[in-house]
N, C-alpha and C positions, 0 to 999 in steps of 0.2 A: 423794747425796740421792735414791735410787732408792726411798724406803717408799712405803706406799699409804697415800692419806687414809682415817683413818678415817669412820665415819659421819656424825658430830654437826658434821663440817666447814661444811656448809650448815647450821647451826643459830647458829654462830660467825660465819660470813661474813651473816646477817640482821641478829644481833647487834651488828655492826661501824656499822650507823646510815649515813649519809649519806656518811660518807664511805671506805666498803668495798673492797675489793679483791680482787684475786685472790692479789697479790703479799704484803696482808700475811693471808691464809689460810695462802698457803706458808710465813713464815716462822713463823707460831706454831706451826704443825706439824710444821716441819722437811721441809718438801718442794719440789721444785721447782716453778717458777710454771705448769710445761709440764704438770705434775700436776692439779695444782687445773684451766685451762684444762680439758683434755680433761675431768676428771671433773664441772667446769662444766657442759660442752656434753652430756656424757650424760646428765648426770643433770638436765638445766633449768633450772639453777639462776634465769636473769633469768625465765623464765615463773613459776617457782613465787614468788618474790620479787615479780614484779606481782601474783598473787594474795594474797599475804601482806598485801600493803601496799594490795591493792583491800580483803581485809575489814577491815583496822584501819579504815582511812578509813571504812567502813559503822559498823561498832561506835563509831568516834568519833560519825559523825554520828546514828546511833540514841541515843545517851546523850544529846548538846545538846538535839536535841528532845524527848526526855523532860523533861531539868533545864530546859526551855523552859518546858514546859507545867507541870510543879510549879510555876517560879516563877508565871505567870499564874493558877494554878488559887489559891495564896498568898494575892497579890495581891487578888482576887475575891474568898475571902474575909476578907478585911482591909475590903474595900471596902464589902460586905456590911453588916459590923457596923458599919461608922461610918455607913452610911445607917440602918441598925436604931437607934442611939444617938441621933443626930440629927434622926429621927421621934419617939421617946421624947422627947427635950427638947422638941420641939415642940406635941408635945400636953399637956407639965406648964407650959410657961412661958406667961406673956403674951405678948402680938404682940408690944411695944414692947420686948421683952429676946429675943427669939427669934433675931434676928439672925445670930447664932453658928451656929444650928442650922441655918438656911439657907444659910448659906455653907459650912459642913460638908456637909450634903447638898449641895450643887450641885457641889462638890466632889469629892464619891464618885461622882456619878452622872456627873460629866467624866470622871473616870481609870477608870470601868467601862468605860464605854464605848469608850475608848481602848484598854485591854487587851483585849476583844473586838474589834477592830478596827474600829470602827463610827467614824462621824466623830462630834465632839462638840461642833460648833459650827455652825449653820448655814449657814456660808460654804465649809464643805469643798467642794473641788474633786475632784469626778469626771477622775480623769485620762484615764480612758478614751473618756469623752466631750467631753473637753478636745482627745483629739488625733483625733478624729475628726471633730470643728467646724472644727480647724485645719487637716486635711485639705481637706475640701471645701473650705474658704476658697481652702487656696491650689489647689486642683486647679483650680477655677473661674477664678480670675485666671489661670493657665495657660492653660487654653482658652478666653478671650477672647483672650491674649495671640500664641496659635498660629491662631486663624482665618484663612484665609485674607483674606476679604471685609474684615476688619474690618486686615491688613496693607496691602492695598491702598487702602482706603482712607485709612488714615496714608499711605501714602507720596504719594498723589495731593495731599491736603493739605498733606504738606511741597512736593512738586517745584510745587504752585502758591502757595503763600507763596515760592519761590525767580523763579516768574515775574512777581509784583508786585514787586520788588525794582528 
């Protein structure tokens, strides 16, 4: 089994998916594994394979956030027209039957806002400044906790609650 791979070997061996070889390039070709090896190493083949597999992974993630954005941009307008329809009902109908229309719009105008990212209820929590309150909170109980003056004085207070005893 002295033949030389030919070209498309490395097109076969990418092919092969997750779980590839070296060993089974040589046998679909009929070559030895010591073949494939060397002509591995000369020719790249794991360098060129991370690139391979670095642009799939871009071109995946370029498509999601595209089909991302379609569906939100959808969405939006979806949202759009049921707040458009839901103002129409509410300027044909009386207050006392309108009801629908405003749950409808309040409706449209939550899930807008959601798919914009926006909060949609006024209780949303800023996590950002959720953890930078919590920060300081505990930074500060720290550095009372670390003071000198304020250690020594617990311990003065413990060792003289130990001499009333």
């Amino acid at each position: 089994m002295t033949r030389k791979l030919p070209d498309d070997a490395f097109t076969f061996y990418v092919g092969l998916g997750p779980g590839r070889s070296y060993a089974a390039v040589a046998d679909r070709f009929g070559v030895n594994k010591k073949t494939v090896t060397r002509t591995a190493l000369a020719q790249r083949w794991r360098e060129r394979l991370a690139e391979v597999e670095a642009k799939a992974r871009e071109g995946t993630h370029r498509r999601l956030v595209e089909s991302l954005e379609e569906v939100n941009e959808r969405h939006l307008r979806m949202l759009r027209a049921v707040q458009q329809r839901a103002l129409e009902a509410l300027r044909s109908m009386p207050l006392k039957t309108a009801i629908d229309a405003v749950r409808s719009l309040h409706d449209a105008i939550k899930n807008e806002r959601l798919v914009l990212g926006e909060p949609n209820d006024r209780t949303a929590i800023n996590v950002e400044d959720l953890i930078k309150r919590e920060h300081a909170r505990w930074m500060s109980e720290n550095e009372e906790d670390d003071d000198p003056a304020t250690t020594a004085e617990n311990a003065e207070e413990v060792h003289d609650d130990r001499d009333d005893s």
